[in-house]
C-alpha positions in Angstrom: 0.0 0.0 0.0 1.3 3.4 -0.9 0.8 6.0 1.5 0.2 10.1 0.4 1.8 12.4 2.8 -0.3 15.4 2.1 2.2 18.0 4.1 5.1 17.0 1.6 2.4 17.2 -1.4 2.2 20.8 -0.3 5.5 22.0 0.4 6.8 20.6 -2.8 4.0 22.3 -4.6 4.0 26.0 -2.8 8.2 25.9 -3.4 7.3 25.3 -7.3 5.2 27.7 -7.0 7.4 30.5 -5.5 9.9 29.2 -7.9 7.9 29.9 -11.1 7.5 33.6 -9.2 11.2 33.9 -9.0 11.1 34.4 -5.4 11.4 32.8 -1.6 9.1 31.2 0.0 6.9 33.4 2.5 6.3 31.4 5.9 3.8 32.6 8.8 1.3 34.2 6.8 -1.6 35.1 8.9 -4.8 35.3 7.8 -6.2 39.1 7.5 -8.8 40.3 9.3 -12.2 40.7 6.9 -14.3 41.7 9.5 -14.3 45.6 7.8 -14.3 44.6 4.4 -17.5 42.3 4.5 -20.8 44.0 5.4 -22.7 42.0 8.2 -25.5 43.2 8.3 -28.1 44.8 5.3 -30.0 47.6 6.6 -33.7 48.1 7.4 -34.7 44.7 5.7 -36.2 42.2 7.9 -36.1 38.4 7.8 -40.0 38.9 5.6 -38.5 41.3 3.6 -35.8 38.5 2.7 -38.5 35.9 2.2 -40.3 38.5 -0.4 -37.1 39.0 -2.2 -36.2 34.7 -2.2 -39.7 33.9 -3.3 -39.8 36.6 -6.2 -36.1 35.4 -7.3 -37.0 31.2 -7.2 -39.5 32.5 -9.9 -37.0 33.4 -12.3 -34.7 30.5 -11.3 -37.4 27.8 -12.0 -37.8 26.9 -9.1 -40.9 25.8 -6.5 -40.9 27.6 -3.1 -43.3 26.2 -0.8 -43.5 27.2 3.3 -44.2 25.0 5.8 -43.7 24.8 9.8 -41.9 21.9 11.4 -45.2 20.2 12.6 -45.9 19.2 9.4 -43.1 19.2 7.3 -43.1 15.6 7.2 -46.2 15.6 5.8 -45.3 18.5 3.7 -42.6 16.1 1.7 -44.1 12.8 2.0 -46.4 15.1 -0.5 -43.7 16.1 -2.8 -42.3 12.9 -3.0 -45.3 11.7 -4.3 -45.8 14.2 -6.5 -42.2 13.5 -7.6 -43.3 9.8 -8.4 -42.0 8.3 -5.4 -39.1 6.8 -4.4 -35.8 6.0 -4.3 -35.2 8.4 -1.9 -31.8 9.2 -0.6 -31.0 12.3 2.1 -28.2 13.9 3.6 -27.1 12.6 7.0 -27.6 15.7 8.4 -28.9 15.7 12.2 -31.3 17.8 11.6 -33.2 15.1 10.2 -33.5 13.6 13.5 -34.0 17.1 15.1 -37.1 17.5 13.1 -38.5 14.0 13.6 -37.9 13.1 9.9 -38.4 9.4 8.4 -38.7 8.3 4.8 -39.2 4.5 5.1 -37.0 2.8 2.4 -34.8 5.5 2.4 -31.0 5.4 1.8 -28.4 7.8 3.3 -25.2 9.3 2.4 -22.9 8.6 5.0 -18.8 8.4 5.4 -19.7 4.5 6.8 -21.0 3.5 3.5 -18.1 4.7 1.2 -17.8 6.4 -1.9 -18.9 4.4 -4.5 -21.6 3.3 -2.6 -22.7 6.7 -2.2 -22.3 7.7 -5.3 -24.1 4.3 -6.5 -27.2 5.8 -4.6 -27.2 9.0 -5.3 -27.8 7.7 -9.2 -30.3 5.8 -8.3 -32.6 8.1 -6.8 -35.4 9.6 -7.6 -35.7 12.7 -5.1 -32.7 13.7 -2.7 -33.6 15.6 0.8 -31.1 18.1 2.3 -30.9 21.0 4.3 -29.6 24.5 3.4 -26.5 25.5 5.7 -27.4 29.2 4.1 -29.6 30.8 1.4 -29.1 34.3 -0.3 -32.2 35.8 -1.2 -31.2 38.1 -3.6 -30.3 35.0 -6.1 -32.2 32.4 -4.5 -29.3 30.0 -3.9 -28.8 27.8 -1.5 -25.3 27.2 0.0 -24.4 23.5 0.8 -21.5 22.5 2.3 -19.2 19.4 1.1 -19.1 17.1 4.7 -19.0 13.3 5.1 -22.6 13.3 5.7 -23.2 14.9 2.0 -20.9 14.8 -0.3 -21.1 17.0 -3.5 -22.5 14.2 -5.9 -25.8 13.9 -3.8 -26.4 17.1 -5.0 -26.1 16.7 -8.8 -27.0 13.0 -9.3 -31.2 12.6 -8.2 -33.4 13.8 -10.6 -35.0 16.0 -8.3 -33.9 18.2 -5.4 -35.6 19.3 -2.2 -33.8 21.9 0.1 -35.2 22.4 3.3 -34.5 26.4 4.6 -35.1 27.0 8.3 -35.8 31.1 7.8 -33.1 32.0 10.4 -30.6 30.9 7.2 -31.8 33.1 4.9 -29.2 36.1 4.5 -29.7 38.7 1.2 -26.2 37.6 -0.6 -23.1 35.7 -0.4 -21.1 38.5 1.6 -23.5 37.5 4.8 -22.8 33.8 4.1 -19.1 34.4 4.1 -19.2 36.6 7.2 -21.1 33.9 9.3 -18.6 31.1 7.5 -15.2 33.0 8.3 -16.6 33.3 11.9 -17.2 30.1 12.3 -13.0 29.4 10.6 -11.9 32.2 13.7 -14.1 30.2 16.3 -11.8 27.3 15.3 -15.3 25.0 14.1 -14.5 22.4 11.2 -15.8 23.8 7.5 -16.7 21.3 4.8 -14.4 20.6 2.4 -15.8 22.8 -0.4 -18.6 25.3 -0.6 -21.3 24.7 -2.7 -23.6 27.2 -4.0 -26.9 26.2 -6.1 -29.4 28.3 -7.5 -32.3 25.9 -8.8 -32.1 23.3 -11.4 -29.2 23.8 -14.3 -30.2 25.8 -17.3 -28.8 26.4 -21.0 -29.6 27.7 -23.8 -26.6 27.1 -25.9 -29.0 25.1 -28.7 -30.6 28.2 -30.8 -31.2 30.1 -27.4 -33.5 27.7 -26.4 -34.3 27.7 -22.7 -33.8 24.1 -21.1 -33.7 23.6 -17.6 -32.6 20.3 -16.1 -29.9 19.1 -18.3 -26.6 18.6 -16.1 -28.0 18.1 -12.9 -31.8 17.5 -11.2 -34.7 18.5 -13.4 -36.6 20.2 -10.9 -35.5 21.7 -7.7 -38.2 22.6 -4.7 -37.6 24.7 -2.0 -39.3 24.3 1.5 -39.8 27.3 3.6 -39.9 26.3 7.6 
């Protein structure tokens, strides 16, 4: 068995690096402090206002916004499941499926345990994939997903049809909020996913004769619930 070490993987690429610059290596570089440079707040707009502006935007982004409350959400996507055409149905392993008293009989979940492949193997083979937002911006109505062990990026490309479940305290107007919360959480010292992902509704193109066609790299339909 071969065994990777990463840290010599990096040196040996940040001294080719330097070397293509034509200069020495910098050591000790400390992160600057973004705190002024990234707004944190955006004025007089409540969290309603922020709902107005998500639901007009999922409009334009082809995509279904539909609110809820947590006593009946399950309800809310047993519905949209079947609506969907049923099963497979595969979710993140996020806890706050358990917080919210969530259970899709028959369901499969991503999960470190089960392995890549196997993951992946799922993820194709389902009909409707479950997750929860980490953030949303309004203003482009996109939801931002983190890459952890308990969803890797595949789940959220492979099923043909994608719900995202937004609690409303997520909901910030544009990505500068969602990078102020996520630096904070770097300086508190809390793990970050891997990579950041950042979705707004089902894929579209036009590149055929400007014809509009939504769904053709990725889910064909995308529904967001509101709780």
């Amino acid at each position: 068995m071969t065994v990777i070490n990463k840290n010599n993987n990096r040196e040996s690429f940040l001294n080719r690096v330097a070397s293509s610059l034509g200069r020495e290596r910098s050591y000790n570089v400390q992160r600057p402090d973004i705190k002024g440079m990234i707004p944190d707040s955006y004025g007089t707009l409540t969290n309603a206002d922020l709902i107005d502006i998500l639901k007009e935007q999922c409009f334009f982004i082809h995509t279904q916004l539909i609110e809820s409350t947590p006593e009946i959400l399950q309800q809310t996507l047993d519905d949209l499941i079947a609506a969907n055409g049923g099963g497979p149905v595969i979710t993140s392993g996020d806890p706050r499926f358990a917080r919210y008293n969530l259970s899709f009989p028959g369901s499969t979940e991503w999960s470190e345990a089960a392995g890549r492949e196997d993951n992946i193997s799922r993820s194709e083979a389902a009909n409707t994939v479950l997750v929860f937002a980490d953030y949303v911006l309004a203003e482009s109505g996109t939801i931002v997903v983190e890459s952890r062990p308990d969803q890797g990026r595949a789940l959220h490309f492979l099923p043909e049809h994608y719900i995202a479940i937004i609690e409303r305290e997520r909901i910030v107007l544009r990505s500068t909020q969602a990078a102020a919360a996520l630096n904070r959480r770097i300086e508190a010292g809390e793990p970050v996913g891997s990579s950041i992902n950042f979705i707004s509704g089902p894929s579209n193109s036009a590149d055929i004769e400007m014809q509009l066609v939504v769904g053709v790299h990725g889910p064909l339909r995308a529904t967001y619930v509101l709780i």
